[in-house]
PyMOL Python script that loads the backbone (N, CA, C, O; Angstrom):
from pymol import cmd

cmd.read_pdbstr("""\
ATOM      1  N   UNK A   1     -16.982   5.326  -2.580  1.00  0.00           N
ATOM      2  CA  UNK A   1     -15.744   5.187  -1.831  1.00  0.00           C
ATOM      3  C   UNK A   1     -14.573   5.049  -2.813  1.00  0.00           C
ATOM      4  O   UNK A   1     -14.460   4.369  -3.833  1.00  0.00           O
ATOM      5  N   UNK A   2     -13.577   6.060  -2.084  1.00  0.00           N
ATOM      6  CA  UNK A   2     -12.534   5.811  -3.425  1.00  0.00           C
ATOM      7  C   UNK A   2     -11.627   4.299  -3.114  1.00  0.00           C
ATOM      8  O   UNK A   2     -11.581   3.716  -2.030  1.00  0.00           O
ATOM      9  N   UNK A   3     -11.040   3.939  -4.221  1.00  0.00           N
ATOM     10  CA  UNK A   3     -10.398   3.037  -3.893  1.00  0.00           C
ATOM     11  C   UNK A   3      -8.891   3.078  -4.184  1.00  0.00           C
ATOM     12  O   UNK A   3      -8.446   3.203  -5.326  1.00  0.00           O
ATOM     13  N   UNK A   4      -7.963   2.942  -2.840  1.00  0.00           N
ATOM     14  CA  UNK A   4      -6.846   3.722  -3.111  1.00  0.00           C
ATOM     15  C   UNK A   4      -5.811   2.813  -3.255  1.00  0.00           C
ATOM     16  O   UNK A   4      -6.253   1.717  -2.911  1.00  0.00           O
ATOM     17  N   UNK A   5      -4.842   2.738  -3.538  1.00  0.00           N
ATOM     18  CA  UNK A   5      -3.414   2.360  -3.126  1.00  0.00           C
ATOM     19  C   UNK A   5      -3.346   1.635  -2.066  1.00  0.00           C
ATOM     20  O   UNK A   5      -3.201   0.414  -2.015  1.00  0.00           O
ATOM     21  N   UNK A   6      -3.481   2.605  -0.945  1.00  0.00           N
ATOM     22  CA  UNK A   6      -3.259   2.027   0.404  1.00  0.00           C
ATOM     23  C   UNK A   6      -4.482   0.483   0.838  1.00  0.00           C
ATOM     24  O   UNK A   6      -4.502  -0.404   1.692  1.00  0.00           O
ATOM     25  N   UNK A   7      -4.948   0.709   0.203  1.00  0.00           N
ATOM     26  CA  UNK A   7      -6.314  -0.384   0.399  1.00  0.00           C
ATOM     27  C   UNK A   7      -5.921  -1.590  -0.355  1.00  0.00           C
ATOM     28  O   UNK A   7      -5.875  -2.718   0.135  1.00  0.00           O
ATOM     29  N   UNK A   8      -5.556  -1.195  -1.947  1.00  0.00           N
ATOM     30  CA  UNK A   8      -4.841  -2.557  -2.414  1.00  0.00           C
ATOM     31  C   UNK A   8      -3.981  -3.312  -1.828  1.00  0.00           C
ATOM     32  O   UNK A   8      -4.143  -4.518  -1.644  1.00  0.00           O
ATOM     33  N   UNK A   9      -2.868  -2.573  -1.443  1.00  0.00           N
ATOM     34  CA  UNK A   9      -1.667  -2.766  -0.965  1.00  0.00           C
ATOM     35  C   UNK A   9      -2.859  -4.297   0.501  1.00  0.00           C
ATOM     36  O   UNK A   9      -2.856  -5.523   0.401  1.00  0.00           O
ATOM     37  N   UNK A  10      -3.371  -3.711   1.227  1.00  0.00           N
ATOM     38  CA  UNK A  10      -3.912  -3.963   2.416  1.00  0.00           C
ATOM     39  C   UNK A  10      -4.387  -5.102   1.742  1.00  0.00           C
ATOM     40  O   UNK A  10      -3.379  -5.736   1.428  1.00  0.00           O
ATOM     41  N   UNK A  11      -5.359  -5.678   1.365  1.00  0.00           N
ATOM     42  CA  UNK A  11      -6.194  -6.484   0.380  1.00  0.00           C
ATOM     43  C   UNK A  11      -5.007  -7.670   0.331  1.00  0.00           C
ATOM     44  O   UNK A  11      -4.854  -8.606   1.115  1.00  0.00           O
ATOM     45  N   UNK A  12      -4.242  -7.323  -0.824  1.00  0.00           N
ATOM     46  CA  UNK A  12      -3.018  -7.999  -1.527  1.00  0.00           C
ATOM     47  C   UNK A  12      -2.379  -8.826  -0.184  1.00  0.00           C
ATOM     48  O   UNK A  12      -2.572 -10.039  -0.255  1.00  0.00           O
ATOM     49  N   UNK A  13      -1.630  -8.355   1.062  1.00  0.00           N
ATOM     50  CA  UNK A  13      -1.081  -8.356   1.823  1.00  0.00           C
ATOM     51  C   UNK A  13      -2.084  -9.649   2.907  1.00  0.00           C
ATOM     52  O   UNK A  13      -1.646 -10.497   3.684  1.00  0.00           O
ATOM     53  N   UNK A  14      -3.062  -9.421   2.648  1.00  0.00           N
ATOM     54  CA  UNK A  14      -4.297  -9.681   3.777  1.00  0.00           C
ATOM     55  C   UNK A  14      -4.050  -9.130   5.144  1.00  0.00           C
ATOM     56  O   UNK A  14      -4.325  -9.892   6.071  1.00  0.00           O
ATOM     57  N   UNK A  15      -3.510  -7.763   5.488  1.00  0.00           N
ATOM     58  CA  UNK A  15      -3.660  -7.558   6.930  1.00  0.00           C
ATOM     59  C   UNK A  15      -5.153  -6.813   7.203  1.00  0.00           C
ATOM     60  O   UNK A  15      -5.823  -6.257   6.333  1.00  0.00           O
ATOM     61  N   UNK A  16      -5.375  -6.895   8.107  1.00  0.00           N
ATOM     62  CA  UNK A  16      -6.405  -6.197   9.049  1.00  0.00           C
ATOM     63  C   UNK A  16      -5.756  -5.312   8.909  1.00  0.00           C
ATOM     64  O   UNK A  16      -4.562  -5.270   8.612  1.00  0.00           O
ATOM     65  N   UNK A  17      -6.867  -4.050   9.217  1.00  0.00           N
ATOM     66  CA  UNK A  17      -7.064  -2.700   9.144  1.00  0.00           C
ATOM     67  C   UNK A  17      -6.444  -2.026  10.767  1.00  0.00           C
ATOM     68  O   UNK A  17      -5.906  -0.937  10.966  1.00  0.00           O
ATOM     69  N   UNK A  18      -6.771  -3.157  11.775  1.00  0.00           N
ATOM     70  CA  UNK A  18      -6.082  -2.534  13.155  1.00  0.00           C
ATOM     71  C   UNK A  18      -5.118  -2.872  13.084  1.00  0.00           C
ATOM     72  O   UNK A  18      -4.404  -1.952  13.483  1.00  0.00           O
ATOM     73  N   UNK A  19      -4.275  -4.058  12.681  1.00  0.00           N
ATOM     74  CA  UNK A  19      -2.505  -4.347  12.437  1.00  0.00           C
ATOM     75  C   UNK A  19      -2.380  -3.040  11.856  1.00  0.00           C
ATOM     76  O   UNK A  19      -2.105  -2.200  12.713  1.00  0.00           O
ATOM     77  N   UNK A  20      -2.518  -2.455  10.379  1.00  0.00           N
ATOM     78  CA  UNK A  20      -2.003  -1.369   9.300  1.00  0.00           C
ATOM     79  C   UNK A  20      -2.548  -0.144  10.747  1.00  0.00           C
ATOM     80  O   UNK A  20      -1.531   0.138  11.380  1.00  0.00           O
ATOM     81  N   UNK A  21      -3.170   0.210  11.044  1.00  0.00           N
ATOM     82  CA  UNK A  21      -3.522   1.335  11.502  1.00  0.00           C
ATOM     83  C   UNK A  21      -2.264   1.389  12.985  1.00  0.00           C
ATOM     84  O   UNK A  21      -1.499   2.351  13.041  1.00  0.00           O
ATOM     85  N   UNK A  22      -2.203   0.361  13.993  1.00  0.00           N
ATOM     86  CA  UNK A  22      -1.490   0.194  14.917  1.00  0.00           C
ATOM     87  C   UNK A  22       0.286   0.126  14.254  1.00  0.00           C
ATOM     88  O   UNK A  22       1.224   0.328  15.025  1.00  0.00           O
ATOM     89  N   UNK A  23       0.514  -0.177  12.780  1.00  0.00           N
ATOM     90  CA  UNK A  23       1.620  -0.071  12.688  1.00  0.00           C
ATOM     91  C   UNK A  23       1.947   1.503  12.245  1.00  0.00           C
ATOM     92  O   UNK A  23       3.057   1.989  12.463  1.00  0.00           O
ATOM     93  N   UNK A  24       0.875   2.254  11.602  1.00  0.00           N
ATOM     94  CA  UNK A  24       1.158   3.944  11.935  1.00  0.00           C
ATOM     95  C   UNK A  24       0.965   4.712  12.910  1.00  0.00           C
ATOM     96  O   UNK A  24       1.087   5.937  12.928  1.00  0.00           O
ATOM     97  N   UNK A  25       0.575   3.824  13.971  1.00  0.00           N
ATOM     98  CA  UNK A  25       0.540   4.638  15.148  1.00  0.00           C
ATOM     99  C   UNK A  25      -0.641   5.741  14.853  1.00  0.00           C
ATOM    100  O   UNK A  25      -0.567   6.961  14.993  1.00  0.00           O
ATOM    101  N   UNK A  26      -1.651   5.025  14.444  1.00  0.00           N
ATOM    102  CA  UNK A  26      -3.233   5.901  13.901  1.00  0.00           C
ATOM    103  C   UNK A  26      -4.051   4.835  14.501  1.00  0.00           C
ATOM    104  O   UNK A  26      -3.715   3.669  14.709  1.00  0.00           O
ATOM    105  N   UNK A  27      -5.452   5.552  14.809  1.00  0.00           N
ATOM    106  CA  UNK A  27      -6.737   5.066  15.181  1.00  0.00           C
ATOM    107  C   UNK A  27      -7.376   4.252  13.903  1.00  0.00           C
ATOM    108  O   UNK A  27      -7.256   4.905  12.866  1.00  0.00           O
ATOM    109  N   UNK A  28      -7.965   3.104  13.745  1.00  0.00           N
ATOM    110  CA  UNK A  28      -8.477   2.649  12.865  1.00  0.00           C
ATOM    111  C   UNK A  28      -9.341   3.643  11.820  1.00  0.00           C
ATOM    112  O   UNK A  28      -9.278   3.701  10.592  1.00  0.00           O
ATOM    113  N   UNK A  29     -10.032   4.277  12.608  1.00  0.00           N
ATOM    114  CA  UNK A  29     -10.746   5.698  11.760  1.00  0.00           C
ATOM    115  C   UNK A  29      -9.506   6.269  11.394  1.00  0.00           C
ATOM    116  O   UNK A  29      -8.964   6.038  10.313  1.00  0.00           O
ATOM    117  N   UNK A  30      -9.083   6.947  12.193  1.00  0.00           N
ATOM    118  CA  UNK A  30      -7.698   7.691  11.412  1.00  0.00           C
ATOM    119  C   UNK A  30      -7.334   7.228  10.050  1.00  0.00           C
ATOM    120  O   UNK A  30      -7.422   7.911   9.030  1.00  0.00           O
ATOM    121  N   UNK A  31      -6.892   5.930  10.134  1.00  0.00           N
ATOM    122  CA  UNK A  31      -6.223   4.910   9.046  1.00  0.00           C
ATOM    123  C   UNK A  31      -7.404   4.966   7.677  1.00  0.00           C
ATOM    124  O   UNK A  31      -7.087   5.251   6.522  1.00  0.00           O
ATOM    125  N   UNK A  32      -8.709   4.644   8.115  1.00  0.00           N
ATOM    126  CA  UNK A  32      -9.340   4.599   7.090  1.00  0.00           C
ATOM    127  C   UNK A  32      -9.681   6.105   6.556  1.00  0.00           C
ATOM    128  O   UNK A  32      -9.966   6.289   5.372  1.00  0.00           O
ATOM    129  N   UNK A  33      -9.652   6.756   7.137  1.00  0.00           N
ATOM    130  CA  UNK A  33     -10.021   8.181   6.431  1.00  0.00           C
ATOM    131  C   UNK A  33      -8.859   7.990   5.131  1.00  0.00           C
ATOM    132  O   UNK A  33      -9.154   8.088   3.940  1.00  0.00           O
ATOM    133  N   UNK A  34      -7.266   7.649   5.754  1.00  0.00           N
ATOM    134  CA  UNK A  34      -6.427   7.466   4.900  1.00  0.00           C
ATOM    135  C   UNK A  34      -6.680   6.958   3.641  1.00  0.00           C
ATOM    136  O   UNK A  34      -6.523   7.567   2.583  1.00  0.00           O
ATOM    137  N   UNK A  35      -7.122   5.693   3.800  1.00  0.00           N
ATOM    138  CA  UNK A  35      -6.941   4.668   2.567  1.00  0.00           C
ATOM    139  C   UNK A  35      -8.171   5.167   1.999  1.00  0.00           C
ATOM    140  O   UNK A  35      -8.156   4.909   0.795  1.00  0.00           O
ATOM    141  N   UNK A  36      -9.738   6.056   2.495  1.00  0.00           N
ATOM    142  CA  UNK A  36     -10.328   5.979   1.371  1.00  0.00           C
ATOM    143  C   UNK A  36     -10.071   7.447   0.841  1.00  0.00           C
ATOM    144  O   UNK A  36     -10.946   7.927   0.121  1.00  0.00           O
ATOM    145  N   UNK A  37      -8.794   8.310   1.173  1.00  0.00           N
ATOM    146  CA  UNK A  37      -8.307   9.201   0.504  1.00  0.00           C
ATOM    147  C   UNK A  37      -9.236  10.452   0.692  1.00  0.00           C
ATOM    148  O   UNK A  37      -9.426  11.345  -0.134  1.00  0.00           O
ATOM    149  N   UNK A  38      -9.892  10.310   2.215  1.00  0.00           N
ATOM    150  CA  UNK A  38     -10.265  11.076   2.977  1.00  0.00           C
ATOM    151  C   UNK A  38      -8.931  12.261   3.463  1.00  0.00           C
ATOM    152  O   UNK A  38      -9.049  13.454   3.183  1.00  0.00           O
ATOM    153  N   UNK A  39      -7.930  11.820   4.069  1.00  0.00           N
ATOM    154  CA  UNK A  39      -6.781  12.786   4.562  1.00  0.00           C
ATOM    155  C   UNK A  39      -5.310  11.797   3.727  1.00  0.00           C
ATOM    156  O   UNK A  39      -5.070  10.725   3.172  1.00  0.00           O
ATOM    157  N   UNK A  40      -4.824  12.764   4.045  1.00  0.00           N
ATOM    158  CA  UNK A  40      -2.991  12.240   3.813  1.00  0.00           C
ATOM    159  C   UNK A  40      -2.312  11.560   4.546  1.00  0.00           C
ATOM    160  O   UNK A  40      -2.581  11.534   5.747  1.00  0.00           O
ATOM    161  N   UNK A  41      -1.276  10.844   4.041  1.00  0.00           N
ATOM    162  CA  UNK A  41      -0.211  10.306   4.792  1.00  0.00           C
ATOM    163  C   UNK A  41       0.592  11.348   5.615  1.00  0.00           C
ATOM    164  O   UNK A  41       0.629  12.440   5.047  1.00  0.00           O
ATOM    165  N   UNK A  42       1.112  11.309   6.563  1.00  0.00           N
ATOM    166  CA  UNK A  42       2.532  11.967   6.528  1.00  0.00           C
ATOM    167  C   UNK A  42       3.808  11.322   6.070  1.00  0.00           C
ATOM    168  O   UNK A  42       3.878  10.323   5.354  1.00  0.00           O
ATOM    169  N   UNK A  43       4.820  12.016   6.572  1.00  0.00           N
ATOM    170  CA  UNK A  43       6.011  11.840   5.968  1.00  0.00           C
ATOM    171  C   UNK A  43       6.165   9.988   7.306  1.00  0.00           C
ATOM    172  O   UNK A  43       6.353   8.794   7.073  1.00  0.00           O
ATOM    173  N   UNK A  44       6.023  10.520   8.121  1.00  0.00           N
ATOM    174  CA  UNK A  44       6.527   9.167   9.204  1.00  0.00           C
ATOM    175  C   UNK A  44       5.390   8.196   9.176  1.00  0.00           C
ATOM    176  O   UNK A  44       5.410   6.994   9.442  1.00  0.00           O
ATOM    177  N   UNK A  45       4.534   8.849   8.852  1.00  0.00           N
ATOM    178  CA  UNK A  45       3.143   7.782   8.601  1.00  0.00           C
ATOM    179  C   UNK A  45       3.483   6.530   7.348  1.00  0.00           C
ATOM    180  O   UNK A  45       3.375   5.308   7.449  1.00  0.00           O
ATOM    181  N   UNK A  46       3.906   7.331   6.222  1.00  0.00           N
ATOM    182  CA  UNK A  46       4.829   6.540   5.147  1.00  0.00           C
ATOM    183  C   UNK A  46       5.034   5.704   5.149  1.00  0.00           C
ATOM    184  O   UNK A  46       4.442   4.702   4.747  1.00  0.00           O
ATOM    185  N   UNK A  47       6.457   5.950   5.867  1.00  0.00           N
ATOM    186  CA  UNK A  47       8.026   5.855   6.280  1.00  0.00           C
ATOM    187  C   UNK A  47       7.115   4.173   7.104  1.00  0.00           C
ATOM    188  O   UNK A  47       7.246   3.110   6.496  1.00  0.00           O
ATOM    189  N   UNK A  48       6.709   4.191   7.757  1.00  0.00           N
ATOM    190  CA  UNK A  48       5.914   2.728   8.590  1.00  0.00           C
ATOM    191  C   UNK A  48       5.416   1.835   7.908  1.00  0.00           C
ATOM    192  O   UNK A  48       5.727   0.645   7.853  1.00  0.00           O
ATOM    193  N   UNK A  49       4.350   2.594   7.180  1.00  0.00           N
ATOM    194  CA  UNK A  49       4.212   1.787   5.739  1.00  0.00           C
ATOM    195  C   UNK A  49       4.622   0.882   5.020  1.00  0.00           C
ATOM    196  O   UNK A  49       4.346  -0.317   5.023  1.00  0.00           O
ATOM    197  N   UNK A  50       5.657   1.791   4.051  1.00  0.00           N
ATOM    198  CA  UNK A  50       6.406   1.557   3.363  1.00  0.00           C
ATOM    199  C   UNK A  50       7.083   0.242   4.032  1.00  0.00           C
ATOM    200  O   UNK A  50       7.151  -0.827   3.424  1.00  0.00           O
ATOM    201  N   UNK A  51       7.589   0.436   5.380  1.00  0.00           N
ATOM    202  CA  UNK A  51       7.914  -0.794   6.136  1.00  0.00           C
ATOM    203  C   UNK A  51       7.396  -1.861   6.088  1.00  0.00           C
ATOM    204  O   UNK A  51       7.861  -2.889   5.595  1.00  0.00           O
ATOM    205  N   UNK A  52       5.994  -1.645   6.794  1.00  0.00           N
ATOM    206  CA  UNK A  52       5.144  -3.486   6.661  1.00  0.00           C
ATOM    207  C   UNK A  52       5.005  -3.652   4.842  1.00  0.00           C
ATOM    208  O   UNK A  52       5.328  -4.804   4.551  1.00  0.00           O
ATOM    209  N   UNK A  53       4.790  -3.194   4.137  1.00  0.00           N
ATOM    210  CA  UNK A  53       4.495  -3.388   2.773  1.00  0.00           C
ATOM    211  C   UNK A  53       6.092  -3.861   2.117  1.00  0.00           C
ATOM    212  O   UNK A  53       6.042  -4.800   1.323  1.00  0.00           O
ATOM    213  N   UNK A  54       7.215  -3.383   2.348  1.00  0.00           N
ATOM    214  CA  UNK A  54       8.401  -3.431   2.138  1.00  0.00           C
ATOM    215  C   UNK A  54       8.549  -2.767   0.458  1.00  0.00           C
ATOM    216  O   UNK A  54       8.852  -3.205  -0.652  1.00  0.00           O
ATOM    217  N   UNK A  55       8.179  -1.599   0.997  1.00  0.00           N
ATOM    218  CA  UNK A  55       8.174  -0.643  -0.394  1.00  0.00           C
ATOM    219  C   UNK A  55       8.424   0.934  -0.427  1.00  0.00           C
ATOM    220  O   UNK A  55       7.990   1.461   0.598  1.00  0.00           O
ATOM    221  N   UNK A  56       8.796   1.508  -1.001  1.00  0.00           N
ATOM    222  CA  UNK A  56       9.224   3.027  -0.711  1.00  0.00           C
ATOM    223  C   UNK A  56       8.382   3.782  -0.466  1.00  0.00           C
ATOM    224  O   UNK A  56       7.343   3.936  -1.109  1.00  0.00           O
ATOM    225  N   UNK A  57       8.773   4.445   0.655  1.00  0.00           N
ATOM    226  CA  UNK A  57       7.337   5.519   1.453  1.00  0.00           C
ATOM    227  C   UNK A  57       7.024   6.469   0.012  1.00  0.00           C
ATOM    228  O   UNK A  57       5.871   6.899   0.003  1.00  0.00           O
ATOM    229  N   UNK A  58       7.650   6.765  -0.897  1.00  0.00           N
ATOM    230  CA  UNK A  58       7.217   7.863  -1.579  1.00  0.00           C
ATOM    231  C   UNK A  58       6.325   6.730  -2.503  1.00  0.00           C
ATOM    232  O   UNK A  58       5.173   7.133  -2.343  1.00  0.00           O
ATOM    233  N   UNK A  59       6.299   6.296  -2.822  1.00  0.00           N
ATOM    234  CA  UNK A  59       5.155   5.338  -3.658  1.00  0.00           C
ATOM    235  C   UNK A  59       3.397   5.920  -2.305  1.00  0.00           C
ATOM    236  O   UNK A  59       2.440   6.548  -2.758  1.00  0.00           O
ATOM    237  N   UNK A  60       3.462   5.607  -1.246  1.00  0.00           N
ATOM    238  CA  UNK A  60       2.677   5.836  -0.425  1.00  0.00           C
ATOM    239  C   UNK A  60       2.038   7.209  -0.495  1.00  0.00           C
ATOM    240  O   UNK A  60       0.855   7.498  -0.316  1.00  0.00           O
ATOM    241  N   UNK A  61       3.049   7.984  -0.788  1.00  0.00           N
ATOM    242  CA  UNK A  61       2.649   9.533  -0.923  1.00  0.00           C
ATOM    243  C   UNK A  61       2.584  10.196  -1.900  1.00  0.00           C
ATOM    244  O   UNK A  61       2.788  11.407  -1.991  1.00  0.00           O
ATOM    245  N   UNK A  62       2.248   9.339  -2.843  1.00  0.00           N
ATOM    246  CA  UNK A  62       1.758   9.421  -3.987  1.00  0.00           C
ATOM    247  C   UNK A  62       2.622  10.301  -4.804  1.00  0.00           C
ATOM    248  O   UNK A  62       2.119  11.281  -5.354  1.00  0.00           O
ATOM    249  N   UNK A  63       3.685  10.076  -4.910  1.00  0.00           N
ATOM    250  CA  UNK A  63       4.956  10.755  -5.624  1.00  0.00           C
ATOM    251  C   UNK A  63       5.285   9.881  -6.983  1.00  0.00           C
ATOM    252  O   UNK A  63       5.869  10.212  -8.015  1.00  0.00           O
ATOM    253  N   UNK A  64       4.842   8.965  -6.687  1.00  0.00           N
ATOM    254  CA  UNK A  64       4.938   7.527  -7.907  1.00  0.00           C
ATOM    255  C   UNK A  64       3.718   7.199  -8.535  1.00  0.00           C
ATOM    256  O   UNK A  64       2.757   7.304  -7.773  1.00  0.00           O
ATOM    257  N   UNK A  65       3.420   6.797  -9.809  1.00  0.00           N
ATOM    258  CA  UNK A  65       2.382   6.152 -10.099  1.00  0.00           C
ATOM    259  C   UNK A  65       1.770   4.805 -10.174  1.00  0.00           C
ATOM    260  O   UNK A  65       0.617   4.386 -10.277  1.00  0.00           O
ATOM    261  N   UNK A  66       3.367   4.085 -10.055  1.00  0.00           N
ATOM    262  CA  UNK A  66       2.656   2.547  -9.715  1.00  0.00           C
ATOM    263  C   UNK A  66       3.964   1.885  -8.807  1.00  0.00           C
ATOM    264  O   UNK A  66       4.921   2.570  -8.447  1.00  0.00           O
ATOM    265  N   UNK A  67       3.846   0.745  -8.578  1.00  0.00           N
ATOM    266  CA  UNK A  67       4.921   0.053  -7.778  1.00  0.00           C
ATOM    267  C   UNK A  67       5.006  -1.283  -8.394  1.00  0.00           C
ATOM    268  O   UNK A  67       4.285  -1.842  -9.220  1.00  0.00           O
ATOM    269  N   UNK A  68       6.052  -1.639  -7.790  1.00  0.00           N
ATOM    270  CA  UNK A  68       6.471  -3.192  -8.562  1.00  0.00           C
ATOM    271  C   UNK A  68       7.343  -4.173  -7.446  1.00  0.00           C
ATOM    272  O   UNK A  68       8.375  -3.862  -6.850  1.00  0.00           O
ATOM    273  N   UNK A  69       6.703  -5.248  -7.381  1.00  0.00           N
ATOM    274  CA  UNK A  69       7.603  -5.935  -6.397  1.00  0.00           C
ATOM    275  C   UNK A  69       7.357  -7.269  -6.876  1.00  0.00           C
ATOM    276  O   UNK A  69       6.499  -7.416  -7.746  1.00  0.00           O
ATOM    277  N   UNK A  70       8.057  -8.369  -6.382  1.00  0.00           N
ATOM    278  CA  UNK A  70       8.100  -9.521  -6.150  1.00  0.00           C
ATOM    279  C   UNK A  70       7.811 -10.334  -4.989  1.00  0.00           C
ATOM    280  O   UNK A  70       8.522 -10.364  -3.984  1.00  0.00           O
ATOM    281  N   UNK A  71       6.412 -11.197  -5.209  1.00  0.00           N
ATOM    282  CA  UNK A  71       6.672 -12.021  -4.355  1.00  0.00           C
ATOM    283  C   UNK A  71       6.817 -13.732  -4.626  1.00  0.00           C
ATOM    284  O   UNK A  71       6.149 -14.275  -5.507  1.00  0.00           O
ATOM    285  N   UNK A  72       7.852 -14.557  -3.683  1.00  0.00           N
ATOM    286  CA  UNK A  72       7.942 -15.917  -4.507  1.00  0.00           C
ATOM    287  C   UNK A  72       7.827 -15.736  -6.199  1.00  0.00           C
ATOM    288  O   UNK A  72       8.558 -15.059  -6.921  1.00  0.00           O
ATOM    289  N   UNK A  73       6.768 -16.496  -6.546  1.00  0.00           N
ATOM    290  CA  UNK A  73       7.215 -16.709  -8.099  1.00  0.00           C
ATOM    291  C   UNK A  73       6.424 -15.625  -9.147  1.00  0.00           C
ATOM    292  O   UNK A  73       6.687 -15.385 -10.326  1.00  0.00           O
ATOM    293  N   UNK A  74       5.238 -14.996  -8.180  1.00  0.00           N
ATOM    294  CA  UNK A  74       4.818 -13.209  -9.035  1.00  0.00           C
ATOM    295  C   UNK A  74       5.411 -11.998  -9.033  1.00  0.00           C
ATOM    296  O   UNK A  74       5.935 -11.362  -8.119  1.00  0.00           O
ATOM    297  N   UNK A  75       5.290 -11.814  -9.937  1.00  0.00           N
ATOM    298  CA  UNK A  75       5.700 -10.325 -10.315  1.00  0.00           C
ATOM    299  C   UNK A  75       4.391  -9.313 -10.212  1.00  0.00           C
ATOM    300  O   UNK A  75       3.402  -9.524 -10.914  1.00  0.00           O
ATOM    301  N   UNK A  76       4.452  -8.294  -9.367  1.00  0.00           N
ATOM    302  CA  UNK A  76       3.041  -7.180  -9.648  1.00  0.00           C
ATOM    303  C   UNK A  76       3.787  -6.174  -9.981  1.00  0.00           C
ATOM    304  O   UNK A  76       4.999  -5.961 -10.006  1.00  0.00           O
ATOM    305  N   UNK A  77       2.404  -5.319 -10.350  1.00  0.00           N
ATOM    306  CA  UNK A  77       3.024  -3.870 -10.841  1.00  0.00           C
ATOM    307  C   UNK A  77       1.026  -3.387  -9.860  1.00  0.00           C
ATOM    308  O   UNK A  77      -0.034  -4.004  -9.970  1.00  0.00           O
ATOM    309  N   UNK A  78       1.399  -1.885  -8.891  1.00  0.00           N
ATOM    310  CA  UNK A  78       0.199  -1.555  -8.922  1.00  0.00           C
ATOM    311  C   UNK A  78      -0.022  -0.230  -9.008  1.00  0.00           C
ATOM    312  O   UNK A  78       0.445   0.726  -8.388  1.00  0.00           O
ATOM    313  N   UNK A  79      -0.972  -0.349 -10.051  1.00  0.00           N
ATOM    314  CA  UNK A  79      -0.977   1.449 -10.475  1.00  0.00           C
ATOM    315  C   UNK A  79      -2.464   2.021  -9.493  1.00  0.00           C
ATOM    316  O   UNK A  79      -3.456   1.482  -9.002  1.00  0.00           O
ATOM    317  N   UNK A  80      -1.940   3.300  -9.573  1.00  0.00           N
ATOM    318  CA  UNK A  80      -3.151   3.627  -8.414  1.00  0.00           C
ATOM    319  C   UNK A  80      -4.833   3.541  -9.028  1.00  0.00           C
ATOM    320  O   UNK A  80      -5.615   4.205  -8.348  1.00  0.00           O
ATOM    321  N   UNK A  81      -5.142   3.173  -9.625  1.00  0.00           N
ATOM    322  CA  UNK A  81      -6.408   3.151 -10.653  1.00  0.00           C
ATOM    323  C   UNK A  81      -6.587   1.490 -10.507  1.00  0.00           C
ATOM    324  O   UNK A  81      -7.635   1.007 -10.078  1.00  0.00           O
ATOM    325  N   UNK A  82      -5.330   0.594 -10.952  1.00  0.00           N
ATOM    326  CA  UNK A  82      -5.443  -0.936 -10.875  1.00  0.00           C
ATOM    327  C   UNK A  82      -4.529  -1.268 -10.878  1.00  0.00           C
ATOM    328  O   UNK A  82      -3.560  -0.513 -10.792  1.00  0.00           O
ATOM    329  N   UNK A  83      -4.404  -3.159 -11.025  1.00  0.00           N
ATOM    330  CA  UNK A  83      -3.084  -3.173 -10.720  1.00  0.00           C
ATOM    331  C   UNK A  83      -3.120  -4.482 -12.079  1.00  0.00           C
ATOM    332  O   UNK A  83      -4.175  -4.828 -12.610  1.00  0.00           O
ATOM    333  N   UNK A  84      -1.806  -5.038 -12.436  1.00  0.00           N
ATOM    334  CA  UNK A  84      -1.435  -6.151 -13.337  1.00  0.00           C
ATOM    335  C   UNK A  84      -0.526  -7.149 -12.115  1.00  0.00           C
ATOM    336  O   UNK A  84       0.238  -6.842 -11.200  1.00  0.00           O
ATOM    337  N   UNK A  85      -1.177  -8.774 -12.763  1.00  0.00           N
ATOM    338  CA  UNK A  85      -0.357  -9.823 -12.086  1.00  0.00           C
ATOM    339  C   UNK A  85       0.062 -10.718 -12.944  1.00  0.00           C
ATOM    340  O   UNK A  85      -0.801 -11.191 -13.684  1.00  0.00           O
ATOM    341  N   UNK A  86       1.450 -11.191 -13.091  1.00  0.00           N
ATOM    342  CA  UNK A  86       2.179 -11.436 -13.936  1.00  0.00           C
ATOM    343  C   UNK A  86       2.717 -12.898 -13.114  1.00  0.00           C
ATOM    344  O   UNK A  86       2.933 -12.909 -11.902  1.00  0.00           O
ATOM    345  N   UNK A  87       2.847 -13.823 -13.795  1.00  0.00           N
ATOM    346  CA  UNK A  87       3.847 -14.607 -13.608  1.00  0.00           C
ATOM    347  C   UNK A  87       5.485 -14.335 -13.995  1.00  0.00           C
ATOM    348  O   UNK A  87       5.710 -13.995 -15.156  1.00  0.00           O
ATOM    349  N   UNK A  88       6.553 -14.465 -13.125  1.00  0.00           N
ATOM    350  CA  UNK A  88       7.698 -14.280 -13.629  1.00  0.00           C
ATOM    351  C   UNK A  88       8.330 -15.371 -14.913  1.00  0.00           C
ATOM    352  O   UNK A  88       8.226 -16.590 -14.773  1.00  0.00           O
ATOM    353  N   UNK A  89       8.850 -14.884 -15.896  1.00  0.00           N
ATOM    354  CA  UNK A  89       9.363 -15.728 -17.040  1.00  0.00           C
ATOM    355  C   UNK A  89      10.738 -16.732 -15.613  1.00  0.00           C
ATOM    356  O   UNK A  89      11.025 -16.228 -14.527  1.00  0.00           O
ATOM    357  N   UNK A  90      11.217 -17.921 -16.046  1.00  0.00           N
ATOM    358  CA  UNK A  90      11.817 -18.632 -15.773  1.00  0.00           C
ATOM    359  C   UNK A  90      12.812 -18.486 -16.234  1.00  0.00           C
ATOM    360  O   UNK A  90      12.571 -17.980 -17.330  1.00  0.00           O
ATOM    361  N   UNK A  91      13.959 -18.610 -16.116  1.00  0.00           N
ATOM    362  CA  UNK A  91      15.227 -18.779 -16.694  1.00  0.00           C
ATOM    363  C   UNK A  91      15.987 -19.992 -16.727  1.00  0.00           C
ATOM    364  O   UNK A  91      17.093 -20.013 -17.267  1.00  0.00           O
TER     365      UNK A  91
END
""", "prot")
cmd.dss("prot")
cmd.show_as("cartoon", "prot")
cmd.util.cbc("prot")
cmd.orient("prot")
């Protein structure tokens, strides 16, 4: 099974697979064909995504190679292969 992006993201997040699938307006199968990189996103499939995750649909559609966000006091970076978790330096 591949292990994708969309699955980290999911993992990281802790949602269920029927929340992520019901927020693309996809069948749980649908959704997972997705994340194990069985079929593609679409463009609006993304675009939803990108929403609950609060990250740019093109990261989703694999236009990017890794992503970077903040949450509270971590910093991630996740590349589609793995990801790095960082504490943020203090100022």
């Amino acid at each position: 099974m591949k292990y994708t992006l969309l699955k980290k993201l999911r993992e990281e997040f802790k949602y269920d697979i029927d929340l992520v699938a019901a927020k693309a307006d996809l069948t749980d199968s649908e959704y997972l064909e997705i994340e194990n990189g069985i079929r593609k996103l679409d463009i609006l499939q993304a675009a939803k995504l990108g929403d609950l995750y609060e990250i740019n649909p093109s990261h989703l559609l694999e236009l990017a190679e890794s992503i970077n966000y903040n949450i509270g006091s971590y910093s991630r970076t996740i590349y589609a292969e793995n990801y790095i978790e960082s504490k943020e330096d203090k100022i």
